[in-house]
C-alpha positions in Angstrom: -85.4 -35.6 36.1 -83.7 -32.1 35.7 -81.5 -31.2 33.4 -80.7 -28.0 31.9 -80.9 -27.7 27.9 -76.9 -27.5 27.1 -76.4 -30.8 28.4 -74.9 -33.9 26.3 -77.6 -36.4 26.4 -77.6 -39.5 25.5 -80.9 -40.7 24.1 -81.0 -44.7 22.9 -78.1 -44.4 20.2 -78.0 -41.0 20.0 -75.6 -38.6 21.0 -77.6 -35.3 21.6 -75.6 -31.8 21.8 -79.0 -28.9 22.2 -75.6 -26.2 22.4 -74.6 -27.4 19.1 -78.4 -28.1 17.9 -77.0 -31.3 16.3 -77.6 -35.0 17.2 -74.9 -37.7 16.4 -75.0 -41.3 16.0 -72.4 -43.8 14.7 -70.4 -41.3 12.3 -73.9 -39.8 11.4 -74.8 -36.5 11.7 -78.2 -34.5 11.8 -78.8 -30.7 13.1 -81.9 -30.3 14.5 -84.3 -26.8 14.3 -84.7 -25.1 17.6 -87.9 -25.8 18.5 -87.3 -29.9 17.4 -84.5 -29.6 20.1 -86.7 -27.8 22.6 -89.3 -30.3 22.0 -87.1 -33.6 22.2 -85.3 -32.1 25.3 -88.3 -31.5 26.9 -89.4 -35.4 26.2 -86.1 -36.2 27.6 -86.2 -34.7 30.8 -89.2 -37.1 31.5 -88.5 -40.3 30.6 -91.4 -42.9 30.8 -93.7 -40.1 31.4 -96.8 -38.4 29.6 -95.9 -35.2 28.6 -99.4 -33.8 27.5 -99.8 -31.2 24.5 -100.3 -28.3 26.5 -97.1 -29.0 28.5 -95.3 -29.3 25.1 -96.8 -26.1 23.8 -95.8 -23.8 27.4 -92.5 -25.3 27.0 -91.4 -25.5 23.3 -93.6 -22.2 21.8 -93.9 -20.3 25.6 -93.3 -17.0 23.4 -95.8 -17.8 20.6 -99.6 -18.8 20.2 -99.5 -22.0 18.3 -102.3 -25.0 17.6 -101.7 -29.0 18.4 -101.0 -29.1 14.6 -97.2 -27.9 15.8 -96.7 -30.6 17.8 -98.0 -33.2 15.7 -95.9 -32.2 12.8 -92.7 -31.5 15.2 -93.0 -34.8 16.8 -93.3 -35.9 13.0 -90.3 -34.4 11.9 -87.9 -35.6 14.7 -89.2 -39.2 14.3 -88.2 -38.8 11.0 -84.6 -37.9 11.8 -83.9 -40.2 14.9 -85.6 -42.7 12.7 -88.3 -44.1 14.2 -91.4 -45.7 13.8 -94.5 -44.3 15.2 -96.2 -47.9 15.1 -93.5 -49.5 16.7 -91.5 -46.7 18.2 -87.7 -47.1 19.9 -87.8 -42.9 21.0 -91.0 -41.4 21.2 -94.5 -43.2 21.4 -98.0 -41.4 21.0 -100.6 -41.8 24.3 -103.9 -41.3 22.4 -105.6 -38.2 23.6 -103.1 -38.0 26.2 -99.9 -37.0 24.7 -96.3 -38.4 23.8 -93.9 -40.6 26.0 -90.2 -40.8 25.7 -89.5 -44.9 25.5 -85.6 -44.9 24.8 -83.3 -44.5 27.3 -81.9 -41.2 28.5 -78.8 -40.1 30.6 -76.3 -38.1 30.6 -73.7 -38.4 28.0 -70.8 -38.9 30.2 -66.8 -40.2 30.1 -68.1 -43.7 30.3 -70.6 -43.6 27.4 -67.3 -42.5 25.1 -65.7 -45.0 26.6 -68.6 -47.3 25.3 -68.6 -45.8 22.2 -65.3 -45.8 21.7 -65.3 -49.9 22.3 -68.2 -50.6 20.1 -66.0 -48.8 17.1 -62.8 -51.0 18.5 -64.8 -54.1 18.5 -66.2 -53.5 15.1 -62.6 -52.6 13.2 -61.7 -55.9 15.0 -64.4 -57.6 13.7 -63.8 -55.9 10.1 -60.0 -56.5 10.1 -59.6 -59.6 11.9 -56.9 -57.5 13.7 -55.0 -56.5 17.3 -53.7 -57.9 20.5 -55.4 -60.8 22.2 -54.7 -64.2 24.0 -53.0 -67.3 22.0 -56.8 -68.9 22.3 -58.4 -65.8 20.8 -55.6 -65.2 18.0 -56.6 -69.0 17.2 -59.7 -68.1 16.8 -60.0 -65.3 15.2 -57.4 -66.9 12.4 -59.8 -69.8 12.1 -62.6 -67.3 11.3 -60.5 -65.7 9.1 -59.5 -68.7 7.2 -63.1 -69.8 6.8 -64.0 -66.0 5.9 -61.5 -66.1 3.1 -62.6 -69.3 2.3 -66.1 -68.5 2.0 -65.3 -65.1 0.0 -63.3 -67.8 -2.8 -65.9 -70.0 -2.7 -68.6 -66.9 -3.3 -65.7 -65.2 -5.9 -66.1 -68.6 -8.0 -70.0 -68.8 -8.2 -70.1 -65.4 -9.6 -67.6 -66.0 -11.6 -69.4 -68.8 -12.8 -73.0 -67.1 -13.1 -71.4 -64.1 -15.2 -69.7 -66.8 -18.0 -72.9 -68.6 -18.3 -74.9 -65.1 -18.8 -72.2 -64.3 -21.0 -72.8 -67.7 -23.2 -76.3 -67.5 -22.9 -76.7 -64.0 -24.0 -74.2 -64.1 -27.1 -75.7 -68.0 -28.3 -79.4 -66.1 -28.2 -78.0 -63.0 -30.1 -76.2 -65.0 -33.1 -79.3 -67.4 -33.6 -81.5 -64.6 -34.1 -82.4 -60.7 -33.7 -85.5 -60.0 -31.4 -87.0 -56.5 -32.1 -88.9 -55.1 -29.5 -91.6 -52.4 -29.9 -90.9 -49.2 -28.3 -93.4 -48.8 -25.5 -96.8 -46.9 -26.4 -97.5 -43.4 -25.0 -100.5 -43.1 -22.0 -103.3 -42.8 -23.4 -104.4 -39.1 -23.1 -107.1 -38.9 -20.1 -106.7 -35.4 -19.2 -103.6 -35.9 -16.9 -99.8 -35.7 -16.9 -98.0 -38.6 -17.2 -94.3 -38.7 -16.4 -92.6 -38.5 -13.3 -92.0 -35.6 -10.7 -89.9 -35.2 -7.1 -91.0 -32.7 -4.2 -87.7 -31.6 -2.8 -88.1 -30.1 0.8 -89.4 -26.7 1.1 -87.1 -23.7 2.4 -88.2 -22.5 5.6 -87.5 -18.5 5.2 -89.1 -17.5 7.8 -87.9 -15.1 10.6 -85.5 -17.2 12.8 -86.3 -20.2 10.2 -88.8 -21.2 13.1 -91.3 -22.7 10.7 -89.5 -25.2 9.8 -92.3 -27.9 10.4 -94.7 -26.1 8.3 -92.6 -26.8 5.4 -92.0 -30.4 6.0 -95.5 -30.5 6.3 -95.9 -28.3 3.3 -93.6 -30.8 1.1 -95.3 -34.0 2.7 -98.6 -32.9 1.6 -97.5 -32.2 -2.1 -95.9 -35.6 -2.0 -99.4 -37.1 -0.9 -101.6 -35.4 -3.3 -99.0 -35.4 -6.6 -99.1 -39.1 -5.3 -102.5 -40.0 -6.2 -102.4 -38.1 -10.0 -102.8 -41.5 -12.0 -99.6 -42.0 -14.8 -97.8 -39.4 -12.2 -94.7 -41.2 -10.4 -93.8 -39.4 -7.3 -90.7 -40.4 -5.3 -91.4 -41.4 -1.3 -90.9 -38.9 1.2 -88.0 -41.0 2.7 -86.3 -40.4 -0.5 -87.6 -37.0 -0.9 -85.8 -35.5 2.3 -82.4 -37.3 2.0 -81.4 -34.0 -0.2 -82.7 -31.7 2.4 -80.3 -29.1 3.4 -78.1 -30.9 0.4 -75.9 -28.3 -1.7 -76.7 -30.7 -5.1 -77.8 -29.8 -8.6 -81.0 -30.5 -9.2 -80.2 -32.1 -12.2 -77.8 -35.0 -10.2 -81.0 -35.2 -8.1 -83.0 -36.2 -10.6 -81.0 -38.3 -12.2 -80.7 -40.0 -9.1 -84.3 -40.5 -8.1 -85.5 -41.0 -11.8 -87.2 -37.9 -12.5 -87.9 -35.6 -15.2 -89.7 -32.5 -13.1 -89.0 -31.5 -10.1 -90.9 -29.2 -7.7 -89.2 -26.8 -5.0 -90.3 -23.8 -3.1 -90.1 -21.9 -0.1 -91.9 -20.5 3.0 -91.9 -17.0 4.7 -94.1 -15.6 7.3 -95.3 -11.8 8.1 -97.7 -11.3 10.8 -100.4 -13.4 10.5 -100.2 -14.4 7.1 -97.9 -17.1 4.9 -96.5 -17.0 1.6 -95.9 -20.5 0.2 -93.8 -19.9 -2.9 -93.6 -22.8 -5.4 -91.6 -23.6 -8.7 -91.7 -26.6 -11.4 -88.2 -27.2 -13.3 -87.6 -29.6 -16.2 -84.4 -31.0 -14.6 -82.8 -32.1 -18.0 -82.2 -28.1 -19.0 -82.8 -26.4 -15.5 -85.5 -24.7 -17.5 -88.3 -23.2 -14.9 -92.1 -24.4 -16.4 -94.2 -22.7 -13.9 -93.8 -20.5 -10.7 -96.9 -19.4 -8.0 -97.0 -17.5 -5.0 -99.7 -18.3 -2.6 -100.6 -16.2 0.5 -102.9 -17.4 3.0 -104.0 -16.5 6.9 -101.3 -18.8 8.7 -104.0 -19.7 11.5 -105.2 -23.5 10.8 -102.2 -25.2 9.6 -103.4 -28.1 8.5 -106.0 -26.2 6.2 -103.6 -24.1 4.6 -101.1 -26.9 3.7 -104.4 -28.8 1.8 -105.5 -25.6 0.4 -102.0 -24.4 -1.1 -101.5 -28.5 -2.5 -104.6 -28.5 -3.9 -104.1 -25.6 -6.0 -100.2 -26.2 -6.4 -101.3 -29.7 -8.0 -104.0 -28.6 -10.2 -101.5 -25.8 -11.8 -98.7 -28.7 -12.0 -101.3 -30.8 -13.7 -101.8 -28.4 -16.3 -98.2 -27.7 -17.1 -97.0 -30.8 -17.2 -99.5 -31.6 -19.5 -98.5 -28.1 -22.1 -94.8 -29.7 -21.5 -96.0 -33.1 -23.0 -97.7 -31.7 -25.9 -94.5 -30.1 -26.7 -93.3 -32.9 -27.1 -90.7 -32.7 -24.7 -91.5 -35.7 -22.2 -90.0 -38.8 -22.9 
């Protein structure tokens, strides 16, 4: 199935635009890296196929020598923003030493699927409003559901109603009879680790051409993973982690929202052979920078570097954290 690269696509729900570098789905919005658009194209233009790793690396990295590990983490990274599964995948599935398969449908994005769209959006204002022209049998209709909607949104009004008044009486009958004082909750015990809570925003990718941009997903996954496991250490998901990615937000509204009191950012760049993974703890509540670290490393085995740099990253975290606490600045 040929197609060249600047076509619209449309892939299962998604409308994809490699021009633009963006995919589009239902008001939604992502832009894609190069490479994760090379590689999702190249999917695309075999659908139901195997499309082995070698194919993958001669057609997304022809310029570049690269390992598997590029693959596996780009096909990681656009899962993650088409939102699928891998264990029950709707885009891409994994062929076990064989390769990847494109599962969803693909075509051309055409006249008639904005036509489609554009009545899927109609049907569902219709739906919403109970509103527009139709037959004297479907106006019945669609007044009878609204009736019973507005009759189901009283009848829903009047039982929470009812469940906030008897809160209400519960909670004020319990307070005048008598005063219950409750114990402020004990410290962790001190076993030689931090307690508190911490979030792994996505690492920058700095790089030349930004064209690393999977090594520093895979960069903040791994920190994520190993922070994870630090007992009396809460860690938000991943999921959660990578909403804020490319996100102009203060880090303090970030933590706030996620319910942290550190958080850890950082960056990547690339010269020659050889990556510097830079990495930086703040106390969100002042913006106050606790620790910073610069790690170089030979960029030839991926996956080693990324456990070698969040090893050391977690053991210095580890030890600030814990200096912060006997501050007595953790709450």
């Amino acid at each position: 199935m040929e197609r060249t690269t600047n076509s619209m696509l449309r892939i299962g729900d998604w409308r994809v635009d490699p021009a633009a570098g963006q995919i589009s789905r239902n008001g939604e919005t992502a832009r894609l890296e190069e490479r994760t658009m090379r590689l999702l194209v190249c999917l695309a233009q075999r659908p139901g196929e195997i499309v082995s790793i070698d194919d993958l690396l001669n057609q997304v990295w022809p310029e570049v020598t690269v390992t598997p590990d590029s693959v596996y983490q780009a096909v990681a990274s656009l899962r993650r923003l088409l939102g699928d599964d891998p264990r029950q995948p709707a885009y891409i599935a994994t062929v076990p030493r064989l390769g990847y398969r494109m599962v969803a449908a693909v075509g051309p994005w055409t006249d008639a699927s904005r036509q489609d769209q554009a009545a899927a959006d109609q049907d569902a204002a219709e739906t919403g409003a109970g509103a527009g022209s139709a037959s004297p049998g479907n106006g019945a209709t669609r007044r009878g559901r609204r009736t019973r909607a507005r009759l189901a949104w009283s009848a829903g009004t009047a039982v929470c109603v009812g469940v906030v008044v008897t809160l209400f009486v519960y909670y004020w009958i319990e307070h005048e009879s008598r005063i219950v004082i409750v114990d402020p909750p004990l410290p962790a015990q001190n076993s030689g680790v931090p307690g508190g809570s911490i979030a792994v925003l996505p690492f920058l990718d700095l790089t030349e051409g930004m064209k690393n941009e999977e090594f520093a997903d895979g960069m903040t996954e791994e920190l994520i993973g190993r922070l994870s496991k630090v007992p009396n250490l809460r860690v938000p998901a991943p999921t959660a982690s990578f909403y804020y990615k490319g996100k102009q937000i203060p880090v303090a509204d970030i933590a706030s929202a996620l319910g942290v009191v550190y958080v850890l950012d950082g960056s990547v760049r690339k010269a020659g052979s050889r990556v510097r993974v830079a990495a930086r703890l703040v106390r969100a509540e002042n913006g106050y920078v606790l620790w910073t670290e610069n790690y170089d490393r030979p960029f030839d085995d991926i996956l080693m570097v990324q456990d070698d740099i969040a090893g050391e990253v977690t053991k210095a975290l580890k030890a600030s954290i814990a200096a912060d606490e006997d501050r007595g600045l953790t709450p």
